[in-house]
C-alpha positions in Angstrom: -43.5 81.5 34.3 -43.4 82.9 30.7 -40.1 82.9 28.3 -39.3 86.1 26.3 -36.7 87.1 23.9 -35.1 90.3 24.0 -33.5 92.0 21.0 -30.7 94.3 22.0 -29.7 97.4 20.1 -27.1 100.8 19.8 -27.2 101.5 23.1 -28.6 98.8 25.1 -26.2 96.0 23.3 -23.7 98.2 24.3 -25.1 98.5 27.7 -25.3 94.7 28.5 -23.0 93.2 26.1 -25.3 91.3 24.3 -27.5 91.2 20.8 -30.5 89.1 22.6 -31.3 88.0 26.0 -33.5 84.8 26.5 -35.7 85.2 29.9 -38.3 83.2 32.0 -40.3 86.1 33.9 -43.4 85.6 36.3 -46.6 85.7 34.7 -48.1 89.2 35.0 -44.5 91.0 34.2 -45.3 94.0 32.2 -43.0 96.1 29.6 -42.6 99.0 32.7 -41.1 95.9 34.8 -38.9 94.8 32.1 -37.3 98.1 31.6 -36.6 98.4 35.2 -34.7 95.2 35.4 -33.0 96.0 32.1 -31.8 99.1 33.3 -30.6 97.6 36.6 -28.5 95.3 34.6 -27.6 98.0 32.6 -25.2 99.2 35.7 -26.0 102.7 35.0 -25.3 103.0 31.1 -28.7 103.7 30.3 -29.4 106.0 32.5 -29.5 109.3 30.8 -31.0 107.4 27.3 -35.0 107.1 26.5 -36.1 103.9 25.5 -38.8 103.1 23.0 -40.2 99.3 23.4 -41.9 97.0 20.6 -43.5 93.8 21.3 -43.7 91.3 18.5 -42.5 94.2 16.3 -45.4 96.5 17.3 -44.7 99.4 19.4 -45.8 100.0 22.8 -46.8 103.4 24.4 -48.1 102.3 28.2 -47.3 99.7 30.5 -48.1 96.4 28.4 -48.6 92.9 29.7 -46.0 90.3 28.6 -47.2 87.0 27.3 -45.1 83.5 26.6 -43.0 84.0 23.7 -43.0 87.7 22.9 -40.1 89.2 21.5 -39.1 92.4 23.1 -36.8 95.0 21.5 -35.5 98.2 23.3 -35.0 100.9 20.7 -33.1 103.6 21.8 -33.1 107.3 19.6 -32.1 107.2 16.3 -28.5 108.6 16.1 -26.4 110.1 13.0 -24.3 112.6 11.9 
């Protein structure tokens, strides 16, 4: 089992109620399977909303293996008006 931290923002706070999730995952869980399981959680609110990933404040373009103790943040698009 590895432990993560997840940093929630915009959307995905709004999504799951939360600014940070502590997890224990199975070893081998990669960014792709994270999403996933955050989306399910998600109940549909992120459906329709791309999500950029950064691990330990780096980000990630492919499907990226998750070590003990990363921090994970789920960046949604920048929004303004």
């Amino acid at each position: 089992m590895i432990k993560i931290k997840i940093k929630c923002f915009s959307q995905v706070r709004y999504a799951l109620g939360k600014d940070e999730i502590a997890l224990e995952l199975d070893e081998g869980t990669t960014s792709d399977d994270l999403e996933k399981m955050i989306r399910e959680k998600a109940l549909g609110k992120l459906e329709n909303v791309t999500l950029g990933i950064a691990i330990n404040k780096k980000y990630v373009l492919d499907d990226t293996k998750l070590n003990d103790g990363d921090e994970i943040a789920f960046i949604p698009p920048v929004q303004g008006g």
